[in-house]
Every structure is written in structure tokens, then in C-alpha cells.
C-alpha positions as MATLAB code, in Angstrom:
seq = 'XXXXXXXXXXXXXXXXXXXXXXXXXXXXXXXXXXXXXXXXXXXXXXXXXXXXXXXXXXXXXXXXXXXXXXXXXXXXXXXXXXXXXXXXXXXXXXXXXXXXXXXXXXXXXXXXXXXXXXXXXXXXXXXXXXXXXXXXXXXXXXXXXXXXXXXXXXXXXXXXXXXXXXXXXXXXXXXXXXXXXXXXXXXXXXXXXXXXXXXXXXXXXXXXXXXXXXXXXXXXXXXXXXXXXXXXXXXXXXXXXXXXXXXXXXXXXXXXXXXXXXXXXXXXXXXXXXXXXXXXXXXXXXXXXXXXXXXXXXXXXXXXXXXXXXXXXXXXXXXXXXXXXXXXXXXXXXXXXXXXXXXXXXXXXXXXXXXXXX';
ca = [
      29.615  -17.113   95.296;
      28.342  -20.725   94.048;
      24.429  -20.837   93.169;
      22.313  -22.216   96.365;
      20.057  -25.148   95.714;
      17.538  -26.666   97.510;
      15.984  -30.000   96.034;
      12.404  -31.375   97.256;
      11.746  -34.840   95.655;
       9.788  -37.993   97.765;
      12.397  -40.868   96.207;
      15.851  -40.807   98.359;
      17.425  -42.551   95.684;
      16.689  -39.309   93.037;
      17.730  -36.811   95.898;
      21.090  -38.701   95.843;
      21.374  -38.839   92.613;
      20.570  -35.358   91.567;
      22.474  -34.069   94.782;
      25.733  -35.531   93.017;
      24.766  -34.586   89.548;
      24.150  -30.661   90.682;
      27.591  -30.406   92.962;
      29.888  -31.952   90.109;
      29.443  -27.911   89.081;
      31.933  -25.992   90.762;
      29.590  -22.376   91.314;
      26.452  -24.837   92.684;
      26.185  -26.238   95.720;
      23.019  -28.145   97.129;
      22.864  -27.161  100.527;
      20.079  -29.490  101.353;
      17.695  -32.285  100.360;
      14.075  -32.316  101.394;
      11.893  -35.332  100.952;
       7.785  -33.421  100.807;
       7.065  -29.897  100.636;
       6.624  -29.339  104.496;
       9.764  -29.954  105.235;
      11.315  -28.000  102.275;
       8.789  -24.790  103.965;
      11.286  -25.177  106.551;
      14.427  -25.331  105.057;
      13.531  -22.719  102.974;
      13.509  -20.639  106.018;
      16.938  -21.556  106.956;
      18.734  -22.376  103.728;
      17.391  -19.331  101.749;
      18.170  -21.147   98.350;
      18.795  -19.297   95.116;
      17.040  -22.094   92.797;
      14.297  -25.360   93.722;
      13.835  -28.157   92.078;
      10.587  -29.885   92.814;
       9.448  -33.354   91.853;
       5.474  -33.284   91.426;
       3.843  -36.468   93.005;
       4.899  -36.200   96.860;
       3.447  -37.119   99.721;
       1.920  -34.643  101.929;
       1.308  -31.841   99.518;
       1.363  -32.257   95.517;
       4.224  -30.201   93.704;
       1.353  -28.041   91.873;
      -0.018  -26.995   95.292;
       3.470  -26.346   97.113;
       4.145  -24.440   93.948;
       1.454  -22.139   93.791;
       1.698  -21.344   97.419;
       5.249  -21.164   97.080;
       4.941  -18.054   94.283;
       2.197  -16.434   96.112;
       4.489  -16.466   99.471;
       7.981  -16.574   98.167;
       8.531  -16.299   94.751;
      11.458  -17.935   93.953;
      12.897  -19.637   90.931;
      11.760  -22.823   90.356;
      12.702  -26.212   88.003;
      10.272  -28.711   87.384;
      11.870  -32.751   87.256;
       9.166  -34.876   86.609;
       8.834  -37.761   84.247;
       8.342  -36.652   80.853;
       4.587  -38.387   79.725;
       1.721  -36.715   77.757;
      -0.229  -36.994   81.257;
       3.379  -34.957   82.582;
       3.517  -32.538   79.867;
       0.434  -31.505   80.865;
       1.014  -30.935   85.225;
       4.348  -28.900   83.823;
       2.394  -26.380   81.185;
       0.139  -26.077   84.672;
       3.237  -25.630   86.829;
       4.992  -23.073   83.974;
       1.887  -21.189   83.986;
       1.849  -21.047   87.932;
       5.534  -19.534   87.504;
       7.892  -22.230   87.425;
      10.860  -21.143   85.761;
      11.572  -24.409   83.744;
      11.343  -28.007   83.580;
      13.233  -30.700   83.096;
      12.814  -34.779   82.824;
      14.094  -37.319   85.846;
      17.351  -38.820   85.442;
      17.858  -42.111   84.885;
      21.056  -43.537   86.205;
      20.689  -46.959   84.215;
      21.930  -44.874   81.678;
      25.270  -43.299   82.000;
      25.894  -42.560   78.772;
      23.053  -39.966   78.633;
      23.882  -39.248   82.642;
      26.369  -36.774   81.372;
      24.876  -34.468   79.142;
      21.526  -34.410   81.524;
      24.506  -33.174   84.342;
      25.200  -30.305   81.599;
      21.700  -29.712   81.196;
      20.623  -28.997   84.605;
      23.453  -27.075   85.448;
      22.574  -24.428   82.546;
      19.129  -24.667   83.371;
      20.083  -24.115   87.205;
      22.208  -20.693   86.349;
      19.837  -19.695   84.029;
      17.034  -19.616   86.928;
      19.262  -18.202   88.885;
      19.012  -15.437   87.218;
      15.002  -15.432   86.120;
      12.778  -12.250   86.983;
      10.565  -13.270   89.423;
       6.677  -12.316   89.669;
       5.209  -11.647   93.301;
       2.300  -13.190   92.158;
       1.777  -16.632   89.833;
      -0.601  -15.677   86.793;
      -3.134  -18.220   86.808;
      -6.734  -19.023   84.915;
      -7.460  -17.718   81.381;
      -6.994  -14.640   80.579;
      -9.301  -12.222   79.331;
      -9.615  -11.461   75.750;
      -8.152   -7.848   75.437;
      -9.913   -5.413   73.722;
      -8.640   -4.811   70.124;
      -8.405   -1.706   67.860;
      -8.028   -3.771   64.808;
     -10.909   -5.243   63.608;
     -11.495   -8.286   61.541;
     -11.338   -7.745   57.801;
      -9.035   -4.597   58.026;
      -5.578   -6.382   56.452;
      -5.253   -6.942   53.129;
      -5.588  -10.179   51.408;
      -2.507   -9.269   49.143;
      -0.502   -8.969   53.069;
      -2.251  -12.053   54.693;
      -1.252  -13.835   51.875;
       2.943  -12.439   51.924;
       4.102  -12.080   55.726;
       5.156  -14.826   57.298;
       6.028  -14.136   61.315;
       8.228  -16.687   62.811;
       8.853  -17.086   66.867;
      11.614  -18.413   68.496;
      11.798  -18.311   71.980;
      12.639  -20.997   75.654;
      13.485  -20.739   78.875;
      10.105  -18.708   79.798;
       8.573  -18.735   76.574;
       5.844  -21.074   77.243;
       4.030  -18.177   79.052;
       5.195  -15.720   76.671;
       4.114  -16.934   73.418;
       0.879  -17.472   74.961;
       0.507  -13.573   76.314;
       1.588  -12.716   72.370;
      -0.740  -14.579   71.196;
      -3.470  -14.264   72.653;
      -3.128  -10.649   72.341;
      -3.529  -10.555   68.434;
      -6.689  -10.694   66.595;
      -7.895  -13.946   64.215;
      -6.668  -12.528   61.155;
      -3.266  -12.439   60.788;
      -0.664  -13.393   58.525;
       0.898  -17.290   59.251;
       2.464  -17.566   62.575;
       5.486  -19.954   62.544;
       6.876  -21.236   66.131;
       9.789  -22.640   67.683;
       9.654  -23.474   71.540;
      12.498  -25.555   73.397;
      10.240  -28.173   74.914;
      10.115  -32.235   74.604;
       8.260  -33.616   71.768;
       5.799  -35.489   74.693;
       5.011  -31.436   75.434;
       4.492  -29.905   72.277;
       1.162  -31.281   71.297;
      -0.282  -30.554   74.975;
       1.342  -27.025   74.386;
      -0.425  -26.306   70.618;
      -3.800  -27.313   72.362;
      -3.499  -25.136   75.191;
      -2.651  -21.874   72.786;
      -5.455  -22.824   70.571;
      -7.568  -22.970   73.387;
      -6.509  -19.360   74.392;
      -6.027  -17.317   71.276;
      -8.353  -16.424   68.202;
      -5.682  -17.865   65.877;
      -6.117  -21.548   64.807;
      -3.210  -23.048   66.189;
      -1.882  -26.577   65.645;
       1.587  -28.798   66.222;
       3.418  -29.125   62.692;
       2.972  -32.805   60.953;
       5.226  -31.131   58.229;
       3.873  -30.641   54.447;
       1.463  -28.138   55.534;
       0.432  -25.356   53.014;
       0.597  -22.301   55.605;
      -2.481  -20.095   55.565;
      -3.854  -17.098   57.397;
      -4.966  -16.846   60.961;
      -2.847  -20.024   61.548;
      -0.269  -20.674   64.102;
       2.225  -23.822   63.968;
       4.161  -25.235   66.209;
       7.408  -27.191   65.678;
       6.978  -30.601   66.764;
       9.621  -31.295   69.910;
      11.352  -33.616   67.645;
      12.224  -32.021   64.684;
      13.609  -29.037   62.988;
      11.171  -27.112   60.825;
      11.533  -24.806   57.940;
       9.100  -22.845   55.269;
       9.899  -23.258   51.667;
       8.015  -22.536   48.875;
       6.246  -24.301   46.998;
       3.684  -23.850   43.908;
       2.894  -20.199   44.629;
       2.617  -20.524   48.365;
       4.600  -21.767   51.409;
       4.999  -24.931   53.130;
       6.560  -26.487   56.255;
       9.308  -29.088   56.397;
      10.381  -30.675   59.116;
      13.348  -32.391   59.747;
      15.479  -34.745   62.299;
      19.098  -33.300   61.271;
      21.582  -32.629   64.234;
      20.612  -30.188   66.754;
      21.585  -27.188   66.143;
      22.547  -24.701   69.430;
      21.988  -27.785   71.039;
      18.672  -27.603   69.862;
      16.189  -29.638   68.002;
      13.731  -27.782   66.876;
      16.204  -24.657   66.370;
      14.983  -21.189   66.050;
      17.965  -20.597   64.097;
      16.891  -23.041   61.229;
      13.318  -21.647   61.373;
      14.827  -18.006   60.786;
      17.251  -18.828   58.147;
      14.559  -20.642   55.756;
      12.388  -17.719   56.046;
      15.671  -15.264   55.576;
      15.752  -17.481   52.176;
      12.312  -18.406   51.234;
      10.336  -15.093   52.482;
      13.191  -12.456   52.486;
      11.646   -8.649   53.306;
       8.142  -10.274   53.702;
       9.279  -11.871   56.861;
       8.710  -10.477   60.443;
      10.892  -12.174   62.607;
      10.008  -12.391   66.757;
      12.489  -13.458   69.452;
      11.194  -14.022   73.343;
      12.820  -15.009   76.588;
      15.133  -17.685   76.818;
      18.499  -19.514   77.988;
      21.287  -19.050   75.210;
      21.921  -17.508   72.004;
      19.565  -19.987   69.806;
      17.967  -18.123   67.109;
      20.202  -14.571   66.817;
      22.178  -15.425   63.967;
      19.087  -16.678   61.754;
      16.849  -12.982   62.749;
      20.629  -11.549   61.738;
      19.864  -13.319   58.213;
      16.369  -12.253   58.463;
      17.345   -8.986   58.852;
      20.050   -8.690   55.965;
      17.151  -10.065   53.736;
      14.793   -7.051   54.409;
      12.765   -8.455   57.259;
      11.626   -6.071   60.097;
      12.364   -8.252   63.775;
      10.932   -7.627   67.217;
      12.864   -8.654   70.820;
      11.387   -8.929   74.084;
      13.234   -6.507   76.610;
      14.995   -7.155   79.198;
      12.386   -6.107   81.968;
       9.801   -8.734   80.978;
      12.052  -11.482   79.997;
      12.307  -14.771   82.479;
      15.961  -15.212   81.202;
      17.317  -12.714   78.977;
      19.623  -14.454   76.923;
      18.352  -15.185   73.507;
      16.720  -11.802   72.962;
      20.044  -10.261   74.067;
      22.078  -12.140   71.885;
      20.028  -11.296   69.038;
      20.208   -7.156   69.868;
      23.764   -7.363   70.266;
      24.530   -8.436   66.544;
      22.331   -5.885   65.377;
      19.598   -8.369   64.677;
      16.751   -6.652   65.965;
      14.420   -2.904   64.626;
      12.841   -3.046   68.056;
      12.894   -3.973   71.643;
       9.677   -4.290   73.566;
       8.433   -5.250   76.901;
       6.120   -8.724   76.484;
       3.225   -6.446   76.764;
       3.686   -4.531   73.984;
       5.146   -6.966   71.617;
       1.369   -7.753   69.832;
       0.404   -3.921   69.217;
       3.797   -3.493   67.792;
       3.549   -6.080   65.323;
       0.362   -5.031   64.446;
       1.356   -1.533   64.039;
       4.019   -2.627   61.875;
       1.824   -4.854   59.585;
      -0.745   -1.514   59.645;
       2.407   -0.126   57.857;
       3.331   -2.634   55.447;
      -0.541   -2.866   54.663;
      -0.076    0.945   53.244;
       2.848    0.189   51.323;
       5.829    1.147   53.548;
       9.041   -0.312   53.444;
       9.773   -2.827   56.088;
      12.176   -0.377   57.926;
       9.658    2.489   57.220;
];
């Protein structure tokens, strides 16, 4: 049975367009076209789509506020298409956050040699929602700080100073490096991160987690000496690795072919700690479309490293953290709740001289 989609965008012209784009798949089929948000209420009704894709600035109603109703209501899986500006990149973190599924940038049919493999990206991003675990209710506003049994001061400087705990995560993993995050105290070892997103989004996105954790966290310039209580982001742009360098560790980054289809790859992030950080590393995998990022943890793994995957349960799409447990890359598989107390209990551990598998 082919995947249902509905599209709501104000332009006829991009309705057209991404009407022919989706239905050049042969399992999806856009079974309607609305032009503002009260008439897609309507066809909602009728059509019962599988997957929406929803332009932002539309007459009537605004995409945010059709949204949010929307996953209140309905909850349904949603893709963003909006133009992809720093102003943008900020309305889609919102939308994310409200429980859109993913995003992706407008299509522009001046240029047909990119019209292709945008046409392969939406359909992979349209099966992938297909698929999502939907909330009945958007998670909005800040959250609360949880309440920690780890107080400042209580991990070693010798430990600070050797873990290194790289990320990798996409479709969904906006929200859930945020939850992570701001679920683990201000001292912790160097966080490394690797989020599919645009290189317009990925500054918005650092300032947003900064704003919500304890950690300091900041988008990678590259040739940053990594430190404690630090979190860095890989630019949209560019691969990123750690490598050391006179006694300590710092971040490259890199415009080398995608890798996975990906550029910045959690793959390459995993492999250069694999090398440069061996058993000292603690590798993390989240939600997301694909198989980006199993075969470096796999590395990570073989050098000693202890690794963590998000469940199935609490994933948006679980394709990345399934990849990764079915080549034996993974120690443990928790829900997105209980990710942060497990890597703290496993840094607890290492703190009191366990092995990494201990």
C-alpha cells in the first residue's frame, strides 16, 4: 500500500511541483494539494494522509500555528519545506520542537541538476515519517531543570580530562539531543556532536542547547582545544574529527565527500575518536533515518569504548540506533529518558577505576 500524502503550501506553482516530485516514487501517492491550513483541516478529514508537508508563511493561519494545533488534535507526521535562512532555521527548530517530524528546504526547479537528488531526498524523508512515533501531545516551552544526584565537583579531574562522548544522531534528534542534554549536570567530560541539519541551522541549533543545558555549548569553528563541561557541534558544512594534539584533543573539521550521504557524518566523528581516544571514548547514537554512524561506534567499540543507543520506543525513526545494535555496536539500549543517568552511571564507574565493559 503506497504512503498517503497530503501537501499544504500557499504557492500553486510549489504544490505542482512537489506534487510531481513526490509521485515519481512508486509506494507514494499525493492524494491531494491544499493551498492554507483551513482547507487542509478538511481534507485531512477526508484524505486521512499518512505524512504532511507544510510550507510555513500561508495565508489564513501560519504553519507554526496549524502545526501546533495540528499535534494537539491529530498528531500526525509532519515535514517542514520552507526556505532554508538563519531567520528559517530558526521557525523549523520551533516547528521540530512543536513535533514536526523533519524538515526540508523548497525546491527550486531553475535547477534541475540538483532537482533530482532533492526528489531522492524527500522521498526518504517521506517513508521515514511514515514510520515516526507520534506524541499525542507537542512538547513545548523550556523544560525544567531535573533534579540531579550528582553534584558538581564529584568527577575526577584525571576523568574530565580522558572521556571524550561523541553523539551522532537525525531524523528526530534535534529534540533528542536537547532532552540528553539538558538532563546532565555542568561538569562533564567534552561532548562531541553530529546532527544532520543545514549549515544555515546549526548555529541557531548550538544557541538554543546552550540556552537549555548547564553545559557550555557552541557550533565547531574547528582548531578548538576540547575542554570540560563543553559541548560542540559540527558545523552543517563540514565533517569533524578529534585528534590529538600536544597532550590534549582538538577538533578538525573538514569539507571531504559526504559520507552516508552525509556531511557532517557521525561515522567520521566515531572513527577519529575509535583512533585518537580508543577505551576512553563513550560513544552515543539517537534517533534517526539510515545507518549513518553504526560502523564508526562498531570501531569505537573494538577500541575499548563503552556505547549507548536510544531504543526503539522513544526513537522518532529508528533506523540509525538499529543499525548500530545489529552489528553488535552497542553495551546498552535505553529509552531517551534514561540515556543521561546511564551515562552518568557509567562515568560513576570509570571514575572508580572499572573497566569500560565493567
Amino acid at each position: 500500500m503506497s504512503i498517503k500524502v497530503l501537501i499544504v503550501d500557499d504557492s500553486a506553482l510549489m504544490r505542482a511541483l512537489l506534487t510531481e516530485i513526490i509521485n515519481g516514487a512508486p509506494d507514494i501517492d499525493v492524494v491531494g494539494a491544499a493551498p492554507d491550513p483551513i482547507a487542509a483541516r478538511e481534507m485531512i478529514k477526508t484524505l486521512n494522509p499518512d505524512v504532511l508537508t507544510l510550507d510555513v508563511e500561508m495565508p489564513r493561519m501560519d504553519g507554526l500555528e496549524f502545526l501546533d494545533r495540528l499535534m494537539r488534535l491529530r498528531p500526525m507526521p509532519v515535514i517542514m519545506i520552507s526556505s532554508l535562512t538563519a531567520a528559517g532555521s530558526e521557525v523549523t527548530l520551533k516547528a521540530l520542537e512543536l513535533g514536526a517530524v523533519d524538515y526540508l528546504a523548497k525546491p527550486r526547479a531553475e535547477n534541475l541538476s540538483l532537482l533530482q537528488d532533492y526528489a531522492e531526498e524527500i522521498r526518504d524523508k517521506i517513508r521515514a515519517a511514515s514510520s515516526a512515533r507520534m506524541k499525542s501531545t507537542a512538547r513545548v516551552g523550556v523544560p525544567s531543570a531535573p533534579t540531579l544526584a550528582h553534584p558538581k565537583g564529584s568527577f575526577s579531574t584525571r576523568l574530565l580530562s580522558e572521556k571524550v562522548i561523541p553523539i551522532g544522531a537525525s531524523t528526530g534528534g534535534t529534540e533528542a539531543i536537547k532532552d540528553v542534554l539538558a538532563a546532565l549536570p555542568g561538569e562533564m567530560p567534552p561532548i562531541v556532536m553530529v546532527q544532520h541539519m543545514p549549515d544555515t541551522f546549526t548555529p541557531s541549533f548550538a544557541r538554543r542547547l546552550d540556552r537549555l543545558s548547564r553545559l557550555t555549548v557552541i557550533e565547531a569553528q574547528g582548531g578548538e582545544r576540547l575542554h570540560p563541561g563543553t559541548a560542540y557541534l559540527a558545523p552543517g558544512h563540514s565533517h569533524m574529527r578529534v585528534r590529538k594534539s600536544g597532550g590534549g584533543l582538538v577538533l578538525e573539521l573538514s569539507q571531504e565527500e559526504p559520507v552516508n550521504r552525509h556531511r557532517p557524518s557521525a561515522d567520521v566523528l566515531f572513527w577519529s575518536v575509535a583512533e585518537q581516544v580508543r577505551h576512553h571514548g563513550l560513544g552515543v547514537i539517537l534517533t534517526g533515518m539510515g545507518k549513518d554512524g553504526a560502523q564508526g561506534l562498531l570501531s569505537m567499540r573494538k577500541a575499548g569504548a563503552w556505547n549507548i543507543a536510544q531504543d526503539q520506543a522513544s526513537c522518532v525513526v529508528y533506523g540509525m540506533p538499529r543499525e548500530a545494535a545489529e552489528i553488535g555496536a552497542v553495551d546498552e539500549v535505553a529509552s531517551l529518558g534514561d540515556i543521561a543517568g546511564s551515562i552518568l552511571a557509567k562515568l560513576r564507574m570509570l571514575d572508580k577505576g572499572a573497566s569500560p565493559r565493567g
